[in-house]
Phi, psi and omega in degrees: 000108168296151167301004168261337176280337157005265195300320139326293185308306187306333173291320197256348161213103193309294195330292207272328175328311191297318178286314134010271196296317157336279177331308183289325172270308184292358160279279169354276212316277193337289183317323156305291184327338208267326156306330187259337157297322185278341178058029160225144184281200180274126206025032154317121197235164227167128188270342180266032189258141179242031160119207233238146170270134158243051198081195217213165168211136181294154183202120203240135199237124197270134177227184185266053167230356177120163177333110184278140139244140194232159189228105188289155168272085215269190206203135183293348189229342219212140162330142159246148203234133160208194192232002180305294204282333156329310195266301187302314201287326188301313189272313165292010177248311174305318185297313208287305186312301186271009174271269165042273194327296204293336198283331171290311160326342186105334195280103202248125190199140189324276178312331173289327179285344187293326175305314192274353162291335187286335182260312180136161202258359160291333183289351189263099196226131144324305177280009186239007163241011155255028166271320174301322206269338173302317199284328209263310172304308201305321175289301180322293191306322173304345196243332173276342146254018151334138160308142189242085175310313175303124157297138147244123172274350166250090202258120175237161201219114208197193183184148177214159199257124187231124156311132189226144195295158162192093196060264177242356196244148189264142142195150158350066179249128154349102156278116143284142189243166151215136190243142178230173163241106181287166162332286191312342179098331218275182175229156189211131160269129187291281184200191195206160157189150163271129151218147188290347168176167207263091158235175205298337177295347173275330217251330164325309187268045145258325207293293201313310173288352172283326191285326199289340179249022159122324174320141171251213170298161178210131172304280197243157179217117207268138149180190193278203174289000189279116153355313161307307187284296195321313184229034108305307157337296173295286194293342158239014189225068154309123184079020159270166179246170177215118166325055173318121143332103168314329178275330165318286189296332192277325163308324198253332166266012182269345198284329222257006192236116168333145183292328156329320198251350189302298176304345188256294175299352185278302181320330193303316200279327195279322160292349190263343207297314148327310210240100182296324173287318174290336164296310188285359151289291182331303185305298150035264135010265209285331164265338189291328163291020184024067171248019154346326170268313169305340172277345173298316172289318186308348172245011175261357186235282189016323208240340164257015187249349177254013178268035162251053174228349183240052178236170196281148181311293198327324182254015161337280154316330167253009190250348167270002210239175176260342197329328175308331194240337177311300178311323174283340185279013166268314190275020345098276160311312177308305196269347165255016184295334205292327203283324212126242178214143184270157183295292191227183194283306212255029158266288163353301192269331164282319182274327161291356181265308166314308175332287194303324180263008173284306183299329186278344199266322147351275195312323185256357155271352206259206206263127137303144221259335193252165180262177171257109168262015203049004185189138159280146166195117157290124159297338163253351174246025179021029169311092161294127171216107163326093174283157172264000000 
């Protein structure tokens, strides 16, 4: 079946379409990996081939749409190694875990029987779904403590909101994420924590466990306006600047403005953003139309909004804004849209900690996210750091 019937079979049957397509890109991958062990394709003939495909072995990979059969690819001389079943099964073992949970709870919703009819209803145990949550923490807690080996001169910090069960009662807690930009231009997730709110001592003690694990001086540190984050900064990154999300801010003085006025005043703000005498026009602007209070925000951020102006232009763009971590907190959303609301806090951080080390292993295997300058260079703390 080719990939234009794929994509037909899936139009006309979501369910087995979806299994269909799974199957067929993760069989592609295994197939590449299979190129690159042998450092040849298929009947290739080549003087770099470091040996022979030897067929196929059927391999069954459990996902939530029911059972993949995959054809793993073997090789004549030398173990075939691949990442399929590792990286898919981690984050579908996560999601099935907290889907689980709620189903033991009692919590009966179209999507949790769908799932749990796709696994079977022997599997559904206390102990088998703390055999899944043993298997899946031990990684998770290793990849959220790791040694942070890397200078980061670019620390960004940010957090979105999941619901979570507590008996009959539901609420709102905080992920805080952190992200670095290494020397090297490459990006890395840092760490992770569930908390019940951003306030400044949680993000202290996140600052405090990245130093205990190796973070060093760090130049600039990006996030949005919260107060919390801001003199944790000051108090733990001494001699560091601390940034406003150019998008933070432009969000936070459009709350103080008629919806009318949105559009005009965000161009206003977004041509004033570069430039300190025109940002102090805006304000201007903005009391002579008797928007006092949005010029009020524009001079409570003013002095934190140009300091990525004293890093090479080249990062300019990625160095005012959190987008880097906005994106992973979607796709964060996005891959837990199925659960809901999480059973407890460490259903939660496992499967955003599986995500994240999915996102993490992307990044650092990918395209520099920085361009290579041979060097970062602050102009107001003269850090030199030698990029490779």
């Amino acid at each position: 079946m080719n990939s234009k019937d794929l994509v037909a079979h899936y139009l006309t049957d979501n369910e087995q379409g979806m299994k269909n397509l799974i199957t067929w890109f993760l069989n592609e991958v295994m197939q590449r990996e299979a190129a690159e062990q042998t450092c040849a394709g298929k009947y290739e003939r080549t003087g770099s081939r470091r040996t022979y495909r030897n067929g196929t072995r059927s391999r069954s990979l459990t996902s939530r749409y029911g059972p993949l059969n995959l054809d793993k690819p073997l090789l004549r001389d030398i173990p075939f190694k691949t990442q399929v079943f590792e990286r898919y099964s981690r984050i579908e073992k996560a999601l099935e875990n907290a889907i689980i949970e709620l189903y033991l709870q009692g919590v009966s919703t179209r999507k949790i029987e769908d799932v749990v009819s796709h696994l079977g209803v022997e599997k559904i145990s206390a102990s088998y779904v703390s055999s899944i949550a043993k298997e899946l923490d031990s990684k998770v807690i290793e990849f959220l403590s790791r040694s942070v080996d890397s200078h980061i001169p670019y620390l960004f910090v940010d957090a979105s909101y999941f619901k979570i069960r507590d008996g009959i009662r539901y609420s709102n807690k905080a992920l805080l994420v952190i992200a670095g930009i290494r020397e090297d231009g490459i990006r890395e997730i840092l760490g992770a924590r569930i908390a019940d709110c951003e306030d400044e001592l949680t993000w202290e003690d996140i600052f405090s466990d990245l130093k205990d694990r190796g973070l060093r001086h760090v130049d600039l540190v990006i996030s949005d306006g919260h107060k919390g984050i801001q003199k944790a900064v000051e108090r733990s990154f001494h001699g560091s600047s601390w940034q406003m999300c150019h998008v933070h801010f432009i969000r936070v003085v459009l709350k103080k403005i008629p919806k009318k006025d949105h559009k005009e005043i965000a161009t206003l703000l977004k041509e004033s953003l570069g430039d300190q005498r025109r940002l102090q026009e805006c304000i201007g602007e903005l009391e002579s139309r008797g928007y006092s209070r949005a010029a009020d925000s524009i001079e409570r951020f003013q002095y934190d909004l140009m300091n990525y102006q004293s890093f090479p232009h080249d990062h300019w763009k990625k160095i005012r804004t959190t987008n880097l971590l906005e994106r992973v907190n979607k796709e964060l959303k996005r891959r837990s849209r199925s659960i809901g609301a999480f059973p407890n806090d460490s259903s939660l951080l496992r499967l955003a900690g599986s995500i994240l080390m999915d996102i993490n292993e992307e990044w650092i295997t990918g395209r520099r996210y920085l361009s290579d300058q041979g060097e970062i260079l602050s102009a107001d703390t003269e850090a030199e750091i030698t990029a490779n």
